[in-house]
N, C-alpha and C positions, 0 to 999 in steps of 0.2 A: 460210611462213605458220603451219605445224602446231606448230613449232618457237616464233615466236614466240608461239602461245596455250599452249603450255605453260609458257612463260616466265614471260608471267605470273601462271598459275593457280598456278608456284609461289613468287613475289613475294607472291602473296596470301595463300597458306598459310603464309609464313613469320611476314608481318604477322599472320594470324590468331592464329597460336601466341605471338607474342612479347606480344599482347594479353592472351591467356587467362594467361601465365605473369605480368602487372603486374599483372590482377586479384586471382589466386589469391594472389600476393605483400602485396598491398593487405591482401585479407582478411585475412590469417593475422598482420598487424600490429595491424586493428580487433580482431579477436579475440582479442589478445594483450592490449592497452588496455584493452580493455572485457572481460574474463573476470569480473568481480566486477559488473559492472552488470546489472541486472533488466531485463527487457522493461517498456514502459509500460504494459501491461495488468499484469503480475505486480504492479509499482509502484500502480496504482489499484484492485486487489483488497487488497492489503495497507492503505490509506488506509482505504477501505472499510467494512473488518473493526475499524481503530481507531476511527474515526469512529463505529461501532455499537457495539461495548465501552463509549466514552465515555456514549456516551447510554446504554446502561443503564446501567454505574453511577452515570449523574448521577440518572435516575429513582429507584434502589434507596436511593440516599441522601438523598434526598427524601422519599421513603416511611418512611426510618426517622427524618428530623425528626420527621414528622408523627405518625407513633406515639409518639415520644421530648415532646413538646410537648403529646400530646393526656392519655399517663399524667401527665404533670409538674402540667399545670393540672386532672389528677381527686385526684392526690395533694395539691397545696396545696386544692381545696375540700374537700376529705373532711379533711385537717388544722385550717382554720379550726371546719366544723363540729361535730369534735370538740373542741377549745378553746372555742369557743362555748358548746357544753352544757355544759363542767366550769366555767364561771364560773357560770350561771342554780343 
């Protein structure tokens, strides 16, 4: 009886170990694969970060239309009203 529960405790250990060694085999091919690919958090901090860039420099270049539009139409009235006056 002692004999056969040894028996299989060590059928079972063998199956454990031949597990653990397809695993650790498995891995070390995922990780071989995938050595250059980012985690999905690292991947949506990086989106993120573009995504915020983007929108300020769409704000920053907006802001410099608008100063770019607002000199432009004080420069053309201060030019008419200077032509203006040199005709009267």
């Amino acid at each position: 009886m002692e004999t056969l529960i040894a028996l299989k405790k060590n059928v079972i250990q063998k199956e454990l170990e031949q597990i653990q060694t397809t695993i650790q085999k498995e891995q070390k091919k995922f990780f071989i694969r995938n050595k250059y690919m980012q985690t999905t958090s690292q991947y949506q901090k990086r989106v993120n970060a573009a995504i915020k860039n983007r929108r300020q420099h769409m704000i920053e270049r907006a802001n410099y239309m608008k100063q770019f539009r607002l000199s432009a139409s004080f420069n053309l009235t201060d030019h008419r009203l200077s032509t203006n006056d040199s005709y009267k």
